[in-house]
C-alpha positions as CSV (number, residue, x, y, z in Angstrom):
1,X,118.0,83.9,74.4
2,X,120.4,82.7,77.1
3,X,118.8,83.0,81.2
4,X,119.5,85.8,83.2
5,X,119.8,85.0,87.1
6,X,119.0,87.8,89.5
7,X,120.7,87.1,93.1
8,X,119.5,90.6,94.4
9,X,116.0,91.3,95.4
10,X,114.4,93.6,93.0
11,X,113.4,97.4,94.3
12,X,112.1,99.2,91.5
13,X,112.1,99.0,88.0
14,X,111.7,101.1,85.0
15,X,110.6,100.6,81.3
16,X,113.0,101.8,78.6
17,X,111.5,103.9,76.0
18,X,113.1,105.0,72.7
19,X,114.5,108.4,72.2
20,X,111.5,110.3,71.2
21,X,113.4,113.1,69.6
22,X,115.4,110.7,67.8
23,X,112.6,109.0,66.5
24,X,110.7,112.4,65.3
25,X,114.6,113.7,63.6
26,X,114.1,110.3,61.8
27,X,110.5,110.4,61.1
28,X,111.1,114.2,59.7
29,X,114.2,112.5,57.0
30,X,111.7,109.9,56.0
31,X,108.7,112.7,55.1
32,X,111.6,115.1,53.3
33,X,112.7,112.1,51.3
34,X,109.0,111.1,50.5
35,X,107.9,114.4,49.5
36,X,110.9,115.9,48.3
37,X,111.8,116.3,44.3
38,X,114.6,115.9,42.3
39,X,116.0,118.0,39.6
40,X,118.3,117.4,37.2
41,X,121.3,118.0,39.0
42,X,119.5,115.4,41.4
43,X,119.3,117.7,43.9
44,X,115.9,117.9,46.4
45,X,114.2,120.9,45.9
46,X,111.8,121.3,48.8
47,X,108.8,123.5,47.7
48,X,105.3,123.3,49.3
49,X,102.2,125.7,49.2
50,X,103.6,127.2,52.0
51,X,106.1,129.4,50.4
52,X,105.3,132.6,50.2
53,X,106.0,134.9,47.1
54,X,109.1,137.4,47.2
55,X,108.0,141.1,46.7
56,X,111.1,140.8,44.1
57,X,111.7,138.2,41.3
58,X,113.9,138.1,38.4
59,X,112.7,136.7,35.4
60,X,112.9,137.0,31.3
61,X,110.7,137.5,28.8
62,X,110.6,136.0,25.3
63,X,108.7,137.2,22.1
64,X,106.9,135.2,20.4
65,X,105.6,136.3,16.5
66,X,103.4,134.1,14.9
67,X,102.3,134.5,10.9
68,X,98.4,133.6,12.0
69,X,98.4,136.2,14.3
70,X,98.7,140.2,13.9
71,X,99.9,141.0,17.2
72,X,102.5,139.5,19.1
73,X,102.6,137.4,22.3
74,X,104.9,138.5,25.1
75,X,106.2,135.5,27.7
76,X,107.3,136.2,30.8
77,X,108.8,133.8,33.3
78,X,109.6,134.5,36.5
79,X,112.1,132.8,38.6
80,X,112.8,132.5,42.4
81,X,116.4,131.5,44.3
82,X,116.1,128.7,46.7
83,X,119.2,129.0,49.5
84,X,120.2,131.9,48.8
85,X,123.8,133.2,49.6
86,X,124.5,129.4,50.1
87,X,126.2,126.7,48.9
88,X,123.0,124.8,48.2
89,X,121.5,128.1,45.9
90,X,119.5,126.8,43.4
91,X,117.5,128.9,40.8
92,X,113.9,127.8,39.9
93,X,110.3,128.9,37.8
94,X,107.5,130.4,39.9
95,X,105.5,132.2,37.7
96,X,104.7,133.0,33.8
97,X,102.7,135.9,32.4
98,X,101.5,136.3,28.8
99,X,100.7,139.4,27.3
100,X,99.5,140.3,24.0
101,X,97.1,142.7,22.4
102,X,95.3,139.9,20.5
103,X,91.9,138.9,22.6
104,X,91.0,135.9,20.6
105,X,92.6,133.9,23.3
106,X,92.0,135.6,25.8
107,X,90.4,132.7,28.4
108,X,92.9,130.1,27.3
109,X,95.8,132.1,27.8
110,X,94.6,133.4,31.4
111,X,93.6,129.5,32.2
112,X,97.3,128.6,30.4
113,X,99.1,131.0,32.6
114,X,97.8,130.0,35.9
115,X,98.2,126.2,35.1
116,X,101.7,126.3,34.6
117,X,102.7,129.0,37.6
118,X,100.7,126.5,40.0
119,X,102.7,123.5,38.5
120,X,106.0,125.6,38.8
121,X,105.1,126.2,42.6
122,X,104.8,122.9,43.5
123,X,108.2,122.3,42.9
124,X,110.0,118.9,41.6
125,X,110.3,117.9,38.0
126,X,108.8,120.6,35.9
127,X,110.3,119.2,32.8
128,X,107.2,116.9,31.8
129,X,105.2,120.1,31.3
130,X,107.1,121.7,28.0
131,X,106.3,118.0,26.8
132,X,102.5,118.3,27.0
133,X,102.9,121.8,24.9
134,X,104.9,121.1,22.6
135,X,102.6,118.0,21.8
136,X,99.4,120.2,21.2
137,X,98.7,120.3,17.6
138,X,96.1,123.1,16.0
139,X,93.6,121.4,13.6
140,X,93.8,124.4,11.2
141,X,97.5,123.7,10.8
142,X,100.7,124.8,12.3
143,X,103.2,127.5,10.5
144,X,106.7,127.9,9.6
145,X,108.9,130.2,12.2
146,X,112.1,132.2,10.2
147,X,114.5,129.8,9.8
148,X,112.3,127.0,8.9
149,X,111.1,125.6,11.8
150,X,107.7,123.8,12.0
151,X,105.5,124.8,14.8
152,X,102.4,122.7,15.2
153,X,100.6,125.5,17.4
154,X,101.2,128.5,19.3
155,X,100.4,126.1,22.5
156,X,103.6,124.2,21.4
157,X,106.2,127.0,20.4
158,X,105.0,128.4,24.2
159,X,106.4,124.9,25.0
160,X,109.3,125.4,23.1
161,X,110.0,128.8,25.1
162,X,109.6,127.4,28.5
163,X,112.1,124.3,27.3
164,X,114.4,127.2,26.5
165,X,114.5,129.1,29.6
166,X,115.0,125.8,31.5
167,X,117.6,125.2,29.6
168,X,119.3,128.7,30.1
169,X,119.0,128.2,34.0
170,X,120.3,125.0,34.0
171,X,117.4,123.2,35.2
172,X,117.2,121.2,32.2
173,X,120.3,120.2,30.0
174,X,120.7,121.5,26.3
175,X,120.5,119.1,23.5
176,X,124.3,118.0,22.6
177,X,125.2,116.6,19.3
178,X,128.5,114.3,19.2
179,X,131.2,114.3,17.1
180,X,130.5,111.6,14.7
181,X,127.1,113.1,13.8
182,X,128.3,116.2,13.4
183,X,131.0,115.3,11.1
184,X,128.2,113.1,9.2
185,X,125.8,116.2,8.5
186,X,128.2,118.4,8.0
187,X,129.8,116.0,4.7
188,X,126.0,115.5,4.0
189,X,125.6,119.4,3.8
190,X,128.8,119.7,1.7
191,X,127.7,117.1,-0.8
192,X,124.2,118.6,-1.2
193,X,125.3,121.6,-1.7
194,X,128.4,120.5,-4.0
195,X,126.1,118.8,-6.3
196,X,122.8,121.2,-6.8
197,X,125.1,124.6,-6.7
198,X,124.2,126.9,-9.3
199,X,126.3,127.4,-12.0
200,X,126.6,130.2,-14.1
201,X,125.3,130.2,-17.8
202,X,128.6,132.0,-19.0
203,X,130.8,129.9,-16.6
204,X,132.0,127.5,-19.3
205,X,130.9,129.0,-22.4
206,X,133.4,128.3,-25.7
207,X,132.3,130.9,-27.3
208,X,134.5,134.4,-27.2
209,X,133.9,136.5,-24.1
210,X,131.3,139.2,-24.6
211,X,129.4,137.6,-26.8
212,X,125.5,138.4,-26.3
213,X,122.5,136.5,-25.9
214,X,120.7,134.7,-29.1
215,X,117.4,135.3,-29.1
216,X,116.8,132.4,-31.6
217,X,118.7,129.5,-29.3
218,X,119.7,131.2,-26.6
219,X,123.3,131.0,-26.5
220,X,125.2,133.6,-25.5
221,X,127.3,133.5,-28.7
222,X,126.2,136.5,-30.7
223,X,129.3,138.3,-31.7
224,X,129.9,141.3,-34.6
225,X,131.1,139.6,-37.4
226,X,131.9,141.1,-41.0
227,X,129.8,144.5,-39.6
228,X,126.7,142.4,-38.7
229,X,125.7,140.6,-34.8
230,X,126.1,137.2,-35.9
231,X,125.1,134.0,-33.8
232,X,127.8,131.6,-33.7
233,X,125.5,129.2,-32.3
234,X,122.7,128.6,-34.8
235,X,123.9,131.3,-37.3
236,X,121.4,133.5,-36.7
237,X,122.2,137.1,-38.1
238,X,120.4,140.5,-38.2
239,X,121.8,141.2,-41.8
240,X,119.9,137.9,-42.7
């Protein structure tokens, strides 16, 4: 550091302080950026307990009928709109209610519920949490949904419904296949189904068309012959 040489005789002086409201603008950033969230868009959502509930939501709700169960369950999830009317709108879980008239599980679902509403009010990367439910296996067995899916619980297909609605509001992307995979199941499909079609007994039958069904060899070669249902097969005849 180079000397400074004062000719004058010194009056007064002052200490320079930084700008303190540039200092608290940059403290705020710092706190946003430490406690914000990303989603998937990588976006910071910025959700704290502080928010207060809308007295209007818009939500959907998904039915879910399981085979070990008489009654079915009713999901509803419950979104809320972050910015609205701005550029920076962004559409995001708050709350889930399950409704069914089974009361076996009763406790879990009330316990269930509130779990997941507090972990969609905090905000962030709710993703993690379909995850944990879809990884919850029953020890009696899981069942088969219509279409032949395998559900290991009803914990996990309750998993598989909040993955969907994420999905449909764009907060988590939908699973994409490419091309080449595509192409590959769909020649795996053909040739499966090529080779174990059912064919029809009488497709390529030599015999003359209309004959009947032997009831000694089973060949549908039984024709009237000289007055008399005769088997061209085996030679089976009614006249003997």
């Amino acid at each position: 550091m180079s000397k400074l040489s004062i000719d004058r005789k010194i009056v007064k002086y002052r200490v320079q302080k930084p700008d303190v409201e540039k200092a608290a603008a940059e403290k705020e950033v710092a706190l946003k950026e430490a406690r914000g969230r990303k989603d998937g868009a990588g976006k910071v959502v910025w959700m704290h307990e502080k928010l207060e509930r809308p007295e209007v939501l818009i939500g959907s709700t998904y039915k879910i009928k399981t085979p070990v169960s008489d009654h079915a369950m009713y999901v509803t999830i419950n979104d809320i709109i972050l910015n609205e009317g701005t550029e920076h709108e962004h559409r995001r879980p708050f709350e889930v209610f399950i409704n069914s008239k089974n009361l076996d599980h009763f406790q879990w679902i009330v316990a269930l519920t509130r779990i997941i509403s507090a972990v969609f009010r905090k905000g962030g990367d709710v993703a993690f949490l379909t995850e944990e439910l879809k990884a919850v296996f029953d020890p009696r067995g899981g069942y088969w949904q219509p279409g032949g899916k395998f559900m290991p619980s009803i914990v996990a297909e309750l998993g598989f419904v909040v993955e969907r609605h994420l999905q449909t509001i764009g907060l988590m992307p939908a699973p994409e296949m490419d091309e080449s995979r595509r192409a590959l199941i769909e020649a795996k499909r053909a040739e499966w189904e090529a080779r174990d079609k059912q064919k029809d007994a009488f497709a390529d039958s030599s015999y003359p068309e209309g004959a009947q069904l032997c009831a000694k060899c089973s060949t549908a070669a039984v024709v009237m012959m000289d007055g008399c249902m005769t088997c061209l097969s085996c030679g089976d005849s009614k006249c003997g």
